[in-house]
C-alpha positions in Angstrom: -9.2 9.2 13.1 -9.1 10.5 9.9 -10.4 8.9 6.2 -7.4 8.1 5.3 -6.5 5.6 7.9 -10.2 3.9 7.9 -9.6 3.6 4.5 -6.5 1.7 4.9 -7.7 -0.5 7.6 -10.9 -1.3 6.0 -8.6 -2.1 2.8 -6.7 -4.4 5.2 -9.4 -6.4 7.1 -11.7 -7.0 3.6 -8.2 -8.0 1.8 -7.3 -10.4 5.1 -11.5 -11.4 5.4 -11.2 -12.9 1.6 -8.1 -15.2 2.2 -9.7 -16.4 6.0 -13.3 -17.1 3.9 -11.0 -18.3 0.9 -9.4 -21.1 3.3 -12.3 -22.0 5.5 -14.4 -22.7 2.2 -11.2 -25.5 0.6 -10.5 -22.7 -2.4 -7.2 -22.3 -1.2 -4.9 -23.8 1.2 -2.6 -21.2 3.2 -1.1 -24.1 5.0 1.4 -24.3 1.5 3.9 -21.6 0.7 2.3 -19.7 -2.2 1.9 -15.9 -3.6 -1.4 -15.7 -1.2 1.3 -14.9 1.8 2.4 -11.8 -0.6 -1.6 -10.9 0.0 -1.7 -11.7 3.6 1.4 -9.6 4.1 0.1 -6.3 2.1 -3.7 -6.7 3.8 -1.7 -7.1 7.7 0.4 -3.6 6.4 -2.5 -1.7 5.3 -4.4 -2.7 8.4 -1.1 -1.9 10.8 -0.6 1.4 9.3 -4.1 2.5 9.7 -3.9 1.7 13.2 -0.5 3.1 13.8 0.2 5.3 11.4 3.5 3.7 10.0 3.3 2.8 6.8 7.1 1.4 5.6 6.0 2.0 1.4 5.6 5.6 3.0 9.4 5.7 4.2 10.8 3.9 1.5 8.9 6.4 -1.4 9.9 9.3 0.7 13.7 8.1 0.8 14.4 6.5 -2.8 11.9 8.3 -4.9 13.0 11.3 -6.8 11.6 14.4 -4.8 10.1 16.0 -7.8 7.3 12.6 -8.1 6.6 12.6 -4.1 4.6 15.7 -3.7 4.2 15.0 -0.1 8.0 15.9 0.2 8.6 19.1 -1.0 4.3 20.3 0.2 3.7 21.6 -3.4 1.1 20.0 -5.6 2.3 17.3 -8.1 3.0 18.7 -11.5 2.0 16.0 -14.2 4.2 18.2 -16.9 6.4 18.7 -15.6 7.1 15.2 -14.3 6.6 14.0 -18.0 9.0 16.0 -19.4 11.2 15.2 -17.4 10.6 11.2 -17.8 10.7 11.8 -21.8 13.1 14.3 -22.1 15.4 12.9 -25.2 
């Protein structure tokens, strides 16, 4: 298992710990539609993808994302430069 994914499902179960301590305490109440599901959500994806290695942000960056920004695309380092001169070109 690399750092990477512990990362991401450390990231996940802290982020998901805080609402479930959150609730249990009467700060919040999850029982109500409210932007804490948008949290629940993105702690349940990071914790997923750390254990399975699918990460949908990943496949949508990968697909819609101009291939010059996603430097995991083309294997070549990301050039800051040349990314803003591209962005500012006028």
């Amino acid at each position: 298992m690399t750092t990477d994914r512990i990362v991401r499902i450390m990231a996940g179960l802290m982020i998901l710990l805080s609402l479930i301590l959150a609730h249990a305490t009467g700060q919040v109440d999850l029982a109500k539609p409210s932007w804490l599901w948008l949290t629940a959500f993105v702690g349940l994806n990071l914790f997923q993808s750390g254990i399975t290695r699918f990460c949908p942000m990943d496949s949508i960056w990968i697909r819609f994302w101009p291939s010059w920004v996603c430097a995991a695309h083309n294997n070549q380092p990301f050039d800051w430069l040349y990314a803003l001169r591209i962005l500012f070109k006028g």
